[in-house]
C-alpha positions as CSV (number, residue, x, y, z in Angstrom):
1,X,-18.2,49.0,36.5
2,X,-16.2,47.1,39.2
3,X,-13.3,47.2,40.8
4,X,-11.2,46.8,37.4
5,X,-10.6,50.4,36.4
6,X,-12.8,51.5,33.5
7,X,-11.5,52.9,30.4
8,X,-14.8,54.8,28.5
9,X,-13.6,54.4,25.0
10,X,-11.4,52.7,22.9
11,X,-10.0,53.8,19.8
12,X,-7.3,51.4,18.0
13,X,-6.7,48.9,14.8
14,X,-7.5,45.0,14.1
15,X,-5.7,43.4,11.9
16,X,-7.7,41.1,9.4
17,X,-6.7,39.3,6.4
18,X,-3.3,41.7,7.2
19,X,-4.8,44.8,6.7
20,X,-5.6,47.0,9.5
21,X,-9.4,47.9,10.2
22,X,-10.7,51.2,13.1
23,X,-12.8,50.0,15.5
24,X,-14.5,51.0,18.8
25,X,-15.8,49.9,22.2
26,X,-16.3,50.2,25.5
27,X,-13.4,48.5,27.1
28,X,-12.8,46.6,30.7
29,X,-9.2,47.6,30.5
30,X,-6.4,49.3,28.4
31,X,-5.3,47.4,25.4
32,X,-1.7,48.1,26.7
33,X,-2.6,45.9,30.0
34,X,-4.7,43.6,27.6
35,X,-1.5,42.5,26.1
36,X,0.6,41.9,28.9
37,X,-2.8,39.8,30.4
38,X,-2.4,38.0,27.4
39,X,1.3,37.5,27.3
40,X,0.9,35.6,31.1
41,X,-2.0,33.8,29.3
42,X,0.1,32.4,26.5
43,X,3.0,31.2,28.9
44,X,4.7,34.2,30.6
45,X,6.0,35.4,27.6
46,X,8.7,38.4,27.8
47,X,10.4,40.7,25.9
48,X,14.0,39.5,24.5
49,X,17.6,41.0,25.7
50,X,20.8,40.2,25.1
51,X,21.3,38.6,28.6
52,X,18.0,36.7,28.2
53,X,20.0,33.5,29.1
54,X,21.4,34.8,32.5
55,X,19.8,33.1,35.5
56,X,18.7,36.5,36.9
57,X,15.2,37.1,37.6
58,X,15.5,41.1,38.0
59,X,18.7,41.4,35.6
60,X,17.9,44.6,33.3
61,X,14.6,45.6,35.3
62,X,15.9,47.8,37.9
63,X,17.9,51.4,37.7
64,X,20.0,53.0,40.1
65,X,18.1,55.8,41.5
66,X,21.2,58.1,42.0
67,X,22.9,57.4,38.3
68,X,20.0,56.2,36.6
69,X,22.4,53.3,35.6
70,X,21.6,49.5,35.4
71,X,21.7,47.2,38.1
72,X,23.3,44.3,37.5
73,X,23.8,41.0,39.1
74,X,26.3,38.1,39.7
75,X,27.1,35.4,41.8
76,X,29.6,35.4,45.0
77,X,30.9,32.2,46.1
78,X,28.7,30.5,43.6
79,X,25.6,30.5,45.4
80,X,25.0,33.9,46.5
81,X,23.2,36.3,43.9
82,X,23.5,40.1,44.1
83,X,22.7,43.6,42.5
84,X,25.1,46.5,42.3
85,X,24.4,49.6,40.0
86,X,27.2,49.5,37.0
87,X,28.6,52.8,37.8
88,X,28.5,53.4,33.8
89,X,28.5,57.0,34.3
90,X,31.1,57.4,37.3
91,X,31.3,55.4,40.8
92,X,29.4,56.7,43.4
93,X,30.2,53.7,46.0
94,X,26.9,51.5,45.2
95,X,26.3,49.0,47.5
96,X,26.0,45.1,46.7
97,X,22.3,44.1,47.5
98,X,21.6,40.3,47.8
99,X,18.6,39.1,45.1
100,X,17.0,37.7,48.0
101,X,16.2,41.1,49.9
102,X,15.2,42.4,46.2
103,X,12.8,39.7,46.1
104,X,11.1,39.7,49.8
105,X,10.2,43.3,48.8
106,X,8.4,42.9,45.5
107,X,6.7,39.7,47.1
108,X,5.4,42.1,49.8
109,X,3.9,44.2,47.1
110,X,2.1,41.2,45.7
111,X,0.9,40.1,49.2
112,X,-0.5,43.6,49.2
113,X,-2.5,43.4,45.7
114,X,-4.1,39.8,46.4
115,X,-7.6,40.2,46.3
116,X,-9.7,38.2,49.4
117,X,-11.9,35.5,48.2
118,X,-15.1,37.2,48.9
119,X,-13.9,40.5,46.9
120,X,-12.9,38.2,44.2
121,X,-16.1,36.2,43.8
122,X,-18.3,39.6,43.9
123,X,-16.2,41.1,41.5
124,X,-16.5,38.1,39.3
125,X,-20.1,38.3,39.1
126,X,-20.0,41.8,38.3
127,X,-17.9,40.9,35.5
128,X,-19.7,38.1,34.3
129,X,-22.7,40.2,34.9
130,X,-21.6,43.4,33.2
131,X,-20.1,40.2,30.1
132,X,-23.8,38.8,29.8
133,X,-25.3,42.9,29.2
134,X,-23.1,43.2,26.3
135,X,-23.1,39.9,24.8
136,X,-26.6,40.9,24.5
137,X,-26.1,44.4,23.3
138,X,-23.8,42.4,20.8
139,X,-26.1,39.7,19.5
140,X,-28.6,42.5,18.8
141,X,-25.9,44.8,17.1
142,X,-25.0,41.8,14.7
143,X,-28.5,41.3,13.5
144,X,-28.5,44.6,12.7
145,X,-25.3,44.8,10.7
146,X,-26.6,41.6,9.0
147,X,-29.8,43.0,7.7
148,X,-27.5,46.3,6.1
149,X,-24.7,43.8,4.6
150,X,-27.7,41.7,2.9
151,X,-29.7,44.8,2.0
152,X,-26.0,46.2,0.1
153,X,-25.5,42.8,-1.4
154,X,-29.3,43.3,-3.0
155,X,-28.3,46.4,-4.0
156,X,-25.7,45.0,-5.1
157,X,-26.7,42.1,-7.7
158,X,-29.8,44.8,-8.9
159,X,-27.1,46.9,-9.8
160,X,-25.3,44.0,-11.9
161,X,-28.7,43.2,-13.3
162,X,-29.5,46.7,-14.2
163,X,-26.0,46.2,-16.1
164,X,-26.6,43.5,-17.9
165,X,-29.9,45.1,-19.0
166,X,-28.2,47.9,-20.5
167,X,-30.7,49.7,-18.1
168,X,-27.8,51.6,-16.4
169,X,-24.4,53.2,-18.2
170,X,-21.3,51.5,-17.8
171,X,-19.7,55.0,-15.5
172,X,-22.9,54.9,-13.4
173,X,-22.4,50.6,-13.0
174,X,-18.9,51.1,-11.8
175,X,-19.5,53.9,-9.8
176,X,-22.5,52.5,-8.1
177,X,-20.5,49.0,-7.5
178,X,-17.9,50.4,-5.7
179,X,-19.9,52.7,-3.7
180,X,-21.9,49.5,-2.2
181,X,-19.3,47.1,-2.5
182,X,-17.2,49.9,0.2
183,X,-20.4,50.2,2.6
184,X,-20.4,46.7,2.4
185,X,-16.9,45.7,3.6
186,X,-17.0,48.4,6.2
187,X,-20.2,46.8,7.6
188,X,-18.9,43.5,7.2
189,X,-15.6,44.8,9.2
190,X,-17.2,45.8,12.2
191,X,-19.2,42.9,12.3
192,X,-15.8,41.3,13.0
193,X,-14.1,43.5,15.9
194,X,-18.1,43.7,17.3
195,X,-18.1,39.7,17.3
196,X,-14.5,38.8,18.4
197,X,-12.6,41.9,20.8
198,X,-15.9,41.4,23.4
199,X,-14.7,38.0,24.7
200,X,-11.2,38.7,24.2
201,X,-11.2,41.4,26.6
202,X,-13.7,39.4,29.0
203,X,-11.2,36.2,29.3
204,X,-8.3,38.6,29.6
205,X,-10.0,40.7,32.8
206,X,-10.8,37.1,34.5
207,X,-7.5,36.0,34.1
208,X,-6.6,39.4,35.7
209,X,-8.4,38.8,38.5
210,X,-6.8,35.3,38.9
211,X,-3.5,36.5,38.5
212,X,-4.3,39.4,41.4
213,X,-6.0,36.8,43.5
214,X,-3.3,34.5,43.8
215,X,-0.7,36.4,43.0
216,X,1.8,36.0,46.2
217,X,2.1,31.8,45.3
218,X,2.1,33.0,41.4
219,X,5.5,35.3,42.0
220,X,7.5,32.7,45.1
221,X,6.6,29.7,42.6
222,X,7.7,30.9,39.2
223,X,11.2,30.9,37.3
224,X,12.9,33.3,36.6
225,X,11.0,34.6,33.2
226,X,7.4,34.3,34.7
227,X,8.9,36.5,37.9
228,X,10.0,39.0,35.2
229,X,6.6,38.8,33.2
230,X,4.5,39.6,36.4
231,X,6.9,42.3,37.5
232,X,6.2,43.7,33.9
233,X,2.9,43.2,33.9
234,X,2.2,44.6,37.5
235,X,5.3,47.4,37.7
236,X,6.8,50.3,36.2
237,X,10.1,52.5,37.0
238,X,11.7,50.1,39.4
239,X,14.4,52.2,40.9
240,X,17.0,50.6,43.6
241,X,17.4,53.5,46.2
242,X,20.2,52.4,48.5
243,X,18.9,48.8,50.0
244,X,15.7,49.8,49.0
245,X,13.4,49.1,46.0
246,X,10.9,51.4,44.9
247,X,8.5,51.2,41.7
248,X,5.2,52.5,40.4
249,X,2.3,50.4,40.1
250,X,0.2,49.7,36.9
251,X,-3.6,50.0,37.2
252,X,-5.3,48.3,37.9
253,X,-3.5,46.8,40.4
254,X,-2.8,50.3,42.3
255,X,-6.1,50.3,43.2
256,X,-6.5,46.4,44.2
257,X,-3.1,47.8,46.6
258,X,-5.0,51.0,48.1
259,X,-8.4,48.7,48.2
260,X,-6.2,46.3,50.2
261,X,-4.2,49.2,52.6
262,X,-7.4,51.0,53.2
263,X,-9.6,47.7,54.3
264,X,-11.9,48.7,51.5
265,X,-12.8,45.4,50.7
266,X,-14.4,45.1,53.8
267,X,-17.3,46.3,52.1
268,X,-19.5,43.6,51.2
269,X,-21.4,43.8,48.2
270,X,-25.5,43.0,48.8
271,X,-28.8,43.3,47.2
272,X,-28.8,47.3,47.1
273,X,-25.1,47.9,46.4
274,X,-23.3,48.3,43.3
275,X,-19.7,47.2,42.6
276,X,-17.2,50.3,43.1
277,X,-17.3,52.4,40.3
C-alpha cells in the first residue's frame, strides 16, 4: 500500500455477544499497534503500576543496560528530577542522569519520525483511496452474505413446515435444524467482523498518521501519562547506556525515521507513481 507497513493477513478473535468469533482480513497495521493507536484515541490511556501516582514521566520505562535493573527517579533539591539505575543486583557506580537530558533525546527521536506535510497529505489519500476500494469490496461481500443468510433462513422455516407436516422424521427435523441454523450463525458472524473491523482499522491508521505528523508538539506538550503512552506506543527496549538512551522503534514508525534520515520523502507522489510499497 503506502507508507504504513502492510501486514498481508490477519488471523485473530472478535468478541460478540461475549463469545469469541475467527475472523480474517487484510489489515493496514498489526492489531498489536491497533490497540495502542486506540489507547492514544481514547485519552492516552496506560498500563497500571504500583508507582502510577509518581510525577515521573519515564519512571518504570527504562533499564540499565549494564545490570538490566530499573531506572529510577527522584527529586534533588525539590526541583531537579533524575534517573539512576537501582543497583538491585550489586552497585556498579551508576551515574545520576537529569530527566531533562532523558527527555531532549526521545524528543529528538520524535522530531525524526514527523512526517512533512506534503508526505502526509499523499499518504492520506492513498489511505483514503486504498479505504474507498474496500468499502466497496465490503458492500459487495455483504450482499452476498445477505442472500446465503436469507436462503438458510428459507431453508430453514421449509424445514419447520416439512415438520409440522409430518413430511420429515423428528431425527432428520433436528438434525437438519441445527445443520442450517450453524451455517447460519457463521454467515451471520462474519457479516459482523466484515461490517465493523474495516473502519476501525481505517480511523486507527489516520489517527496514526496524525500522531506521526505532529508528533514533536504531541510529546513537549503532554503530561506525564500521555509522554509515557506515546513512548509505548512508538518504543520498545529502552535501555539507559551511561548518559545515553537507546531504544528500538515500533513499525511503523522505523520506517517514517529511515524515510525521514534518508530524504526519502523527497519523492513526490504524481500521476504515474504509486505510494511506497
Amino acid at each position: 500500500m503506502d507508507l504504513i507497513l502492510k501486514n498481508p493477513f490477519y488471523y485473530g478473535e472478535m468478541k460478540v455477544k461475549d463469545k469469541l468469533y475467527a475472523h480474517k482480513y487484510d489489515t493496514i497495521i498489526t492489531r498489536e499497534l491497533f490497540e495502542e493507536v486506540k489507547a492514544t484515541i481514547d485519552g492516552y490511556k496506560v498500563e497500571k503500576r504500583r508507582w502510577g501516582g509518581l510525577p515521573y514521566s519515564l519512571r518504570g520505562l527504562i533499564r540499565c543496560a549494564e545490570c538490566g535493573c530499573r531506572i529510577t527517579f527522584e527529586k534533588k533539591k525539590k526541583m531537579y528530577i533524575y534517573g539512576h539505575c537501582t543497583q538491585s543486583k550489586g552497585k556498579h557506580g551508576a551515574s545520576y542522569i537529569p530527566e531533562a537530558s532523558l527527555i531532549d533525546q526521545l524528543a529528538g527521536f520524535f522530531k525524526s519520525i514527523q512526517i512533512p506535510e506534503y508526505a502526509y497529505e499523499d499518504v492520506s489519500v492513498a489511505l483514503k483511496s486504498s479505504h474507498e476500494d474496500k468499502k466497496r469490496l465490503r458492500e459487495d461481500t455483504l450482499l452476498t452474505l445477505d442472500i446465503e443468510i436469507e436462503k438458510y433462513q428459507k431453508r430453514i422455516e421449509k424445514v419447520y413446515e416439512n415438520y409440522l407436516d409430518e413430511e420429515i422424521p423428528e431425527l432428520l427435523y433436528k438434525k437438519k435444524m441445527e445443520e442450517y441454523k450453524k451455517a447460519q450463525k457463521s454467515l451471520q458472524n462474519k457479516r459482523i467482523n466484515i461490517e465493523q473491523i474495516e473502519d476501525e482499522y481505517y480511523n486507527s491508521s489516520s489517527h496514526l498518521l496524525k500522531v506521526s505528523r505532529n508528533a514533536p508538539d504531541l510529546f513537549i506538550k503532554a503530561n506525564n501519562e500521555q509522554k509515557r503512552a506515546l513512548i509505548n506506543l512508538m518504543l520498545s527496549n529502552l535501555e539507559l547506556d551511561g548518559d545515553q538512551l537507546r531504544w528500538q522503534t515500533k513499525k511503523p514508525f522505523d520506517t517514517m525515521a529511515f524515510c525521514n534520515e534518508n530524504a526519502i520523502w523527497l519523492r513526490r507522489l504524481d500521476s504515474n507513481q504509486r505510494p511506497f510499497d
